[in-house]
Phi, psi and omega in degrees: 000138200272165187290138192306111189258129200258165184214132182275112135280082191136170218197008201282217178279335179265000168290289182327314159309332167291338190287325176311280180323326169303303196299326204279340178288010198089020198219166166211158183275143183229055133201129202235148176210151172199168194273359178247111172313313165308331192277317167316322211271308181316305215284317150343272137012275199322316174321288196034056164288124204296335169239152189224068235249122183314316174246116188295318182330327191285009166257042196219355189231332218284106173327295214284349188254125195264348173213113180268107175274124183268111196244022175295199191268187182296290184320355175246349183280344141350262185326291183311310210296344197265347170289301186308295192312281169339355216206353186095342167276144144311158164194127156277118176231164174299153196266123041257149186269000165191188173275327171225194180302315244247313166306291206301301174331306194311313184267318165302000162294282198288333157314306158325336162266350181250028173032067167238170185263172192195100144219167214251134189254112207228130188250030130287016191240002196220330178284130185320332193312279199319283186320318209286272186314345170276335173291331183281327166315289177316346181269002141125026131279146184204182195084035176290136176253133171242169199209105172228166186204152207186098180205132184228124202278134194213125188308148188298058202262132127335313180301317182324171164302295182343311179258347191266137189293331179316325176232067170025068179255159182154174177263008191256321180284304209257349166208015163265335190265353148297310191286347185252019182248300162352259196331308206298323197287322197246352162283115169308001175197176183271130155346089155264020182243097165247214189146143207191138159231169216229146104290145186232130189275178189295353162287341186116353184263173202273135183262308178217142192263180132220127184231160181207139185225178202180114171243191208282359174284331178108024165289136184225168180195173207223125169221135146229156201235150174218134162290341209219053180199074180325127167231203196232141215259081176245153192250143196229082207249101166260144202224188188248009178230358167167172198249157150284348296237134165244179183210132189079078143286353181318323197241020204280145179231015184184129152258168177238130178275096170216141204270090210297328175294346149263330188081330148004146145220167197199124198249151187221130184243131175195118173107199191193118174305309185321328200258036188278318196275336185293346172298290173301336185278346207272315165335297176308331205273315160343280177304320177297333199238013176136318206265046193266041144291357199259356167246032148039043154348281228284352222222323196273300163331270209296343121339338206234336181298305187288318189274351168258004195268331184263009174272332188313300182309283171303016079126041199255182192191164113260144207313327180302328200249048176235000000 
């Protein structure tokens, strides 16, 4: 298989960081597009990447280019994913990867006649911590109750993205599709029980959630997400012989292990917070070469499943799905 030619859409921070992460897998991307011709032409620069295209559309048409990340806001990816896909690209999209069920279905259908991979770059799906701790799990501790807590504090500006509904902002699309991608990995099945209370800041997207799920093993779990509250990003797997506990987890490289019948801990190491996106890039090229059970499709559908079903319930919308 000839080498994977990656292509950027969009120039922000996580295009940068891809641009690293790339560097560090031994690559480089080798084409960038944005909707400010100039904002492309520096990151290129920054880069030094060879191509640079005066209109980004001609990279949804460009032969050489074989995997697109797409790294806009939620509300536009729609619109990209379906150029790409029509056109034959791969695409790694930025997380939440669509707004809802009805958008994701839609675009995985036509991936599928146009037999390209759709993934989502959710880096708990990818980091060594996680696979390390689910093998460990699987040996036959069970009951888990989970726990996230997630608030990430952002000034009370209306204007941020965060809060604005126009570019599909709220805490549910945006740190919220961690903790229920968190969850989705250590539950033996997708949630079908939900329940939930909303605050809504004054544009109208959910400012702060409380969620509580259940699935048909009778596993449950509890999150609360706040836009305008720090918390601390931590995670929780209570078992029935010992707890689990990250910290960072979006990005997590280490846990703590504590055994309630000894009181014994044990701290477990895997991975590097730094390598989070070189994981997820490497995963992809993976999946691109045969193997696409390694970007968990089916973990993202059901995330995406659960968030549109409490958004439905709070009865919240945005302009694209109205």
């Amino acid at each position: 298989m000839k080498d994977i030619n990656w292509a950027v859409l969009g120039t922000g921070v996580i295009a940068n960081e891809m641009a690293v992460a790339l560097k560090k897998n031994g690559k480089n991307i080798y084409a960038v597009g944005n909707r400010t011709y100039e904002k492309a032409v520096a990151f290129g620069e920054k880069y030094g990447i060879g191509k640079v295209y005066a209109d980004y559309n001609e990279m949804f048409t460009d032969p050489e280019v074989d995997v697109i990340y797409i790294t806009t806001p939620h509300n536009t990816h729609k619109k990209f994913m379906r150029q790409a896909i029509e056109n034959g690209k791969h695409i790694l999209v930025e997380k939440s990867i669509t707004l809802n069920s009805d958008e994701l279905n839609e675009m995985a259908a036509l991936a599928e006649e146009k037999h390209v991979i759709i993934g989502e770059a959710m880096t708990i799906y990818h980091m060594p911590i996680y696979k390390k701790l689910k093998e460990l799990l699987e040996t036959g501790v069970l009951g888990k109750v989970i726990t996230m807590n997630f608030g990430s504090f952002k000034e009370y500006d209306m204007n941020n993205r965060f809060f604005n509904r126009n570019l599909a902002g709220g805490a549910m699309l945006d740190i919220g599709v961690y903790a229920l991608s968190f969850i989705r990995w250590f539950m033996d099945s997708k949630p079908d029980q939900l329940l939930s209370q909303v605050k809504a800041a004054p544009t109208g997207v959910d400012e702060q959630a409380g969620l509580l799920l259940m699935n048909p093993e009778g596993q449950m779990a509890t999150v609360m997400l706040s836009l305008h509250s720090k918390q601390p990003k931590k995670g929780m797997i209570s078992c029935e012989k010992g707890y689990i506990e990250i910290m960072e987890y979006p990005r997590a490289w280490e846990a703590r292990i504590t055994y309630v019948e000894t009181g014994d801990t044990e701290v477990v190491r895997a991975g590097e917070n730094a390598d989070a996106l070189a994981y997820e890039l490497a995963d992809m090229e993976k999946a691109i070469a045969g193997d696409e059970e390694c970007m968990h499709f089916e973990y993202t559908k059901d995330v995406m499943d659960m968030m549109t079903e409490f958004r439905k319930s709070w009865k919240f919308t945005y302009p694209e799905e109205e």
